[in-house]
C-alpha positions, -999 to +999 in steps of 0.1 A: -034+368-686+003+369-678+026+384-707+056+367-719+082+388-699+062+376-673+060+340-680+098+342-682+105+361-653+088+334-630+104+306-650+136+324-644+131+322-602+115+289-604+145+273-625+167+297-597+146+272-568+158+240-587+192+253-586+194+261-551+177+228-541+207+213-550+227+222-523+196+235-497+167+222-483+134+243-492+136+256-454+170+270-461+166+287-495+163+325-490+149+357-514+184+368-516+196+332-527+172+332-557+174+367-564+217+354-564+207+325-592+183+338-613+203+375-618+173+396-606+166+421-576+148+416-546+119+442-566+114+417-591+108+388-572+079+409-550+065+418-579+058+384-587+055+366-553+044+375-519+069+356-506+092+320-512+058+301-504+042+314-533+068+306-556+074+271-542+034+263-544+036+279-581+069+254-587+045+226-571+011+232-595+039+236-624+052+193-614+014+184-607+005+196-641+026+171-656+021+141-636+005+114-655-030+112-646-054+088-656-078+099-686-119+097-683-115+061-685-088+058-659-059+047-678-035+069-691-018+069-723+012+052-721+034+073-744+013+105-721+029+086-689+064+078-706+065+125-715+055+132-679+086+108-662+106+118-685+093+155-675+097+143-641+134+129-643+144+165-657+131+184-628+143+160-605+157+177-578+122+198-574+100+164-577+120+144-549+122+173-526+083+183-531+071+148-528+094+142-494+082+173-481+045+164-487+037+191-512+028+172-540+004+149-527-024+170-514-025+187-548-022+154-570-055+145-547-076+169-559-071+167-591-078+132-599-105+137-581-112+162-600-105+142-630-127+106-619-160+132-607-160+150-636-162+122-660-184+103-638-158+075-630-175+070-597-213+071-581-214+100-554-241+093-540-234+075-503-214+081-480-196+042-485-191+058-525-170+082-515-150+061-489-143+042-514-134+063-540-113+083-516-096+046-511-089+041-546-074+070-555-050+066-524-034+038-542-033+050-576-021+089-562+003+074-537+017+046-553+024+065-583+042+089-565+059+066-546+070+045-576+086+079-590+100+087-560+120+056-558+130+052-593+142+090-591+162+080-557+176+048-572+189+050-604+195+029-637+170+000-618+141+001-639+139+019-679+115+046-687+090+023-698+091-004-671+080+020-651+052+035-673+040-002-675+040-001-635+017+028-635-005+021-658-011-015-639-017+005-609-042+022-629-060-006-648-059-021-607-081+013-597-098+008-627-110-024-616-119-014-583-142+015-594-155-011-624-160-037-601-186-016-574-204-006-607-213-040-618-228-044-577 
C-alpha cells in the first residue's frame, strides 16, 4: 500500500505532466522538464517511475477512473456523470491530449467491459454475443469520449448538464441494444 508521502509525490510529477502539456506535446516532455515543474530530482522521479511512460499510463488510469461509466444497469447517475465532466474539464489539458493520442480509449474498453460482464449485462456465450457486445460498447466508449472531446475543444457550446443528458442518451441507446437481444 503506497504511503501518503508517496501518494503526494506522484501527484506532485503527475500535476508537473499537466503543466508541461501546456506548452509540449507528450513526445516532447522530458525527466528533466518534470523534475523542472514539480521541484524534485531526477532520484525521486526513478524512485517512482521507470521511466515518463509509466507516469503518463499512471496519469491515464488516474482520468479513466473518473470517467462516467454506466452502473450494472447501464445508465449512469446523472449527478455521477455531471462530477466526472466536471473532473474532466479540470484536467483538461491531460484528457484532450490522452484521448488524441489514443491512450484513453483502450483502457476505457476494458473496463466497461469489465463493468457490463461482471454484472451480467450481456450473454457470453456465442461468438455473435460478443460481436455484439464488442459493438455496443464502441458507441457508448467512443462516443462518450468523443462528445468530451469536443465539448472540451469548443467551449461555452453546450452546459455541464446538456452534455450529461447527451451521455446518458447514448447510454439508455446501448441499453437498448443489449435489452433488445435479451428479449430475442
Amino acid at each position: 500500500m503506497e504511503n501518503r508521502r508517496s501518494r503526494l509525490t506522484r501527484l506532485l510529477f503527475q500535476e508537473a505532466l499537466e503543466r508541461e502539456l501546456a506548452s509540449h506535446s507528450l513526445a516532447d516532455i522530458s525527466v528533466r522538464s518534470l523534475c523542472r515543474q514539480a521541484d524534485l530530482n531526477r532520484s525521486t522521479f526513478y524512485l517512482h517511475y521507470r521511466s515518463i511512460n509509466d507516469l503518463i499510463d499512471e496519469t491515464a488510469d488516474e482520468l479513466v477512473c473518473h470517467f462516467p461509466f454506466a452502473d450494472k444497469y447501464g445508465i449512469t447517475n446523472r449527478n455521477e456523470i455531471i462530477a466526472a465532466i466536471r473532473y474532466l474539464r479540470h484536467h483538461q489539458r491531460l484528457f484532450l491530449q490522452f484521448s488524441r493520442s489514443g491512450l484513453l480509449m483502450p483502457k476505457l474498453f476494458a473496463i466497461i467491459a469489465q463493468k457490463y460482464t461482471s454484472h451480467k449485462l450481456w450473454p457470453q456465450n456465442t461468438a455473435i454475443d460478443n460481436q455484439r457486445f464488442q459493438a455496443v460498447t464502441h458507441y457508448v466508449v467512443s462516443g462518450t469520449n468523443s462528445l468530451v472531446t469536443y465539448w472540451l475543444s469548443v467551449p461555452n457550446q453546450l452546459s455541464i448538464e446538456e452534455v450529461a443528458t447527451l451521455i446518458t442518451q447514448l447510454q439508455i441507446r446501448a441499453r437498448g441494444e443489449i435489452t433488445a437481444e435479451h428479449s430475442d
